[in-house]
C-alpha positions, 0 to 999 in steps of 0.5 A: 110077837111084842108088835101084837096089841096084846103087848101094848101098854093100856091105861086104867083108871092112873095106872098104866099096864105094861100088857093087856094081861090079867091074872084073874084072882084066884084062892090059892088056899095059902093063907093062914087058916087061923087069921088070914094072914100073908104066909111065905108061900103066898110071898113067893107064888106073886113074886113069881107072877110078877117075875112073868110080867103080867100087866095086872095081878090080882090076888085071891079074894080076901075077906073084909069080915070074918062073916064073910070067910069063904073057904079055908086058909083064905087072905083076909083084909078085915083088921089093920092088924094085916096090913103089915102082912098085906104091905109084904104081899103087895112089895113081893110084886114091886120089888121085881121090877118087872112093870107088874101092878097088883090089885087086892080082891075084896069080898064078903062070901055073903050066903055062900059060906057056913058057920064052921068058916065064919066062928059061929057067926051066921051067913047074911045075905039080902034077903033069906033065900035057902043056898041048896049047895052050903044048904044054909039059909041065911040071916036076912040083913036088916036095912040099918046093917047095910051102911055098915058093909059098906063101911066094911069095902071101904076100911078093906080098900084103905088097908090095901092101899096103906099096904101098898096095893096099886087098886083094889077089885069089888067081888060082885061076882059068883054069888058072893054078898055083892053078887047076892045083892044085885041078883033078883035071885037072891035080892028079894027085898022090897026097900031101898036096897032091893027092887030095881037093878038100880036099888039092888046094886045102890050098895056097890055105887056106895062102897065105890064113892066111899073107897074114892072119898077115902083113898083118893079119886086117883087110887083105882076101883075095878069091879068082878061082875057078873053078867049072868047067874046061869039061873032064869030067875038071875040076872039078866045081861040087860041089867049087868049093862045098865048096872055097869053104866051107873058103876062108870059114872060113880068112879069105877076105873074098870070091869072084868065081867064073869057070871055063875053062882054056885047053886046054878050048876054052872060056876065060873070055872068050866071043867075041860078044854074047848076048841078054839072059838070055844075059848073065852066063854064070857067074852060075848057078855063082856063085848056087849057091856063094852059097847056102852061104857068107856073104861077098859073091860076084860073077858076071860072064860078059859082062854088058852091060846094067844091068837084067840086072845089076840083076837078078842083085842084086835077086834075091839071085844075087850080091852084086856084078857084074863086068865087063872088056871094058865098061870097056875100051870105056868107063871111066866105064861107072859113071857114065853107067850112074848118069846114065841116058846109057847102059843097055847098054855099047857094047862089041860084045865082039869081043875086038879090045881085047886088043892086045898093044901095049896094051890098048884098044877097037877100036871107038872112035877 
């Protein structure tokens, strides 16, 4: 198996991946609830991926403001006062030796949250567009508020990499504040910050030139973007492209391209397994942004077997492949896959692994 691409090294932004293996970030609801710090649970869940060799690892989104909390015991990088708890996250990876690197997900529920969650601060969004699922209709942002969530991105990204994180990742996926604002669903507005795809997503070109300012041009940005909202009213894959091109050219170092929101029915998360060629539901929209830009993008959309991900790779459709639930299932997914043990996850994608106790397969004792 190790002569496959999928086993190849890749090159993103300075860093170099040992595989073309992503762990997508996944809320493993093992935070501490009252602060968002770093707990030994989470501790010893990235220590075993990293103990299965997955190219990239990124963490479960972590917060860069109270306002923007999404669910319960989530990870939070919104005050120094985490860094040391974050500093412990990120060696916990390095300290295996096994090649992994770890990225930090930054993210700001936007809408997609309640007061319960955020201490009694009201949800904000682009615009005040009623979410028919959290049923809250959010406080529209007033244009002078907007620098300072940039500035909110680019003190979560200098924390990460003060904490040791190889990169960070932009959550601007799944309806969350930045996908919120690069939607026409949900971006209503008629200023600087809303109209056009290229004002509505002007806020991410911003925190990607602030993170480089700040960090250093070396350290890595990569971006979780949606490429449909499963809404007609949503964005289109025409847009997603020629967004993606304006990130590239401020400095982002990667893409891995998803789509959903929580009010379309349709999340990110597909309930159910799917027929081979059924696998990697997102792959044909990231396969069409790949076309117009030159950093690595991944697909993913519950991608089970190794010959499919193989194939993806080999045919030029993506640079790497990203999964979740697999490695929930089985951390040392990599390595079994290498070995010829396993050539199709066990993971039976009932969903069942998203526990709010914390995050673990169902099926496996």
């Amino acid at each position: 198996m190790a002569e496959n691409v999928i086993f190849t090294p890749l090159k993103l932004g300075s860093l170099q991946l040992i595989n073309r293996f992503v762990r997508s970030a996944t809320h493993d609801y093992l935070a501490d609830d009252r602060n968002g710090q770093v707990s030994d649970r989470q501790l010893c869940l990235y220590r075993n991926l990293a103990e299965g060799e997955i190219g990239l690892i990124i963490s479960g989104h972590a917060y860069v403001h109270l306002s923007g909390k999404a669910s319960p015991r989530q990870l939070a990088v919104d005050e120094d006062e985490k860094i040391p708890g974050l500093k412990q996250l990120a060696s916990s990876v390095h300290e295996t030796g096994s090649g992994s690197v770890v990225f930090l997900q930054l993210a700001h529920a936007g809408r997609q949250t309640k007061p319960g969650l955020t201490g009694g601060l009201q949800p904000i969004a682009p615009s005040a567009v009623y979410d028919p699922v959290s049923c809250i209709l959010p406080r529209e942002l007033r244009a002078e508020e907007i620098p300072q969530i940039i500035e909110w991105f680019v003190q979560a990204a200098r924390r990460a990499q003060e904490a040791g994180f190889d990169g960070v990742q932009l959550h601007a996926a799944h309806g969350y504040l930045l996908s919120s604002f690069i939607s026409p669903h949900t971006n209503r507005r008629q200023d600087e910050w809303g109209g056009d795809w290229e004002k509505r997503s002007r806020i991410i070109r911003q925190i990607i030139q602030g993170i480089k300012k700040t960090c250093g041009a070396q350290f890595p940005v990569i971006i979780k973007l949606n490429a449909t909202d499963h809404l007609p009213t949503g964005i289109t894959l025409e847009e997603a492209i020629k967004i993606a091109v304006s990130l590239e050219q401020s400095g982002l170092d990667g893409l891995e391209i998803s789509g959903g929101m929580n009010e379309a029915g349709l999340g990110s998360v597909w309930p159910g397994l799917r027929k081979e060629q059924d696998e990697g539901y997102f792959v044909p929209l990231a396969a069409e942004i790949k076309k117009k830009v030159t950093i690595p993008v991944s697909g993913l959309g519950g991608i089970r077997t190794l010959k499919v991900a193989e194939n993806f790779l080999s045919k030029g459709l993506v640079d790497l492949v990203s999964m979740s639930r697999p490695f929930i299932n089985e951390p040392a997914l990599v390595k079994k896959f290498a070995s010829g043990e396993l050539k199709k996850s066990l993971c039976l994608s009932c969903n069942k692994c998203f526990n709010p106790r914390g995050v673990k397969c169902a099926n496996k004792k």
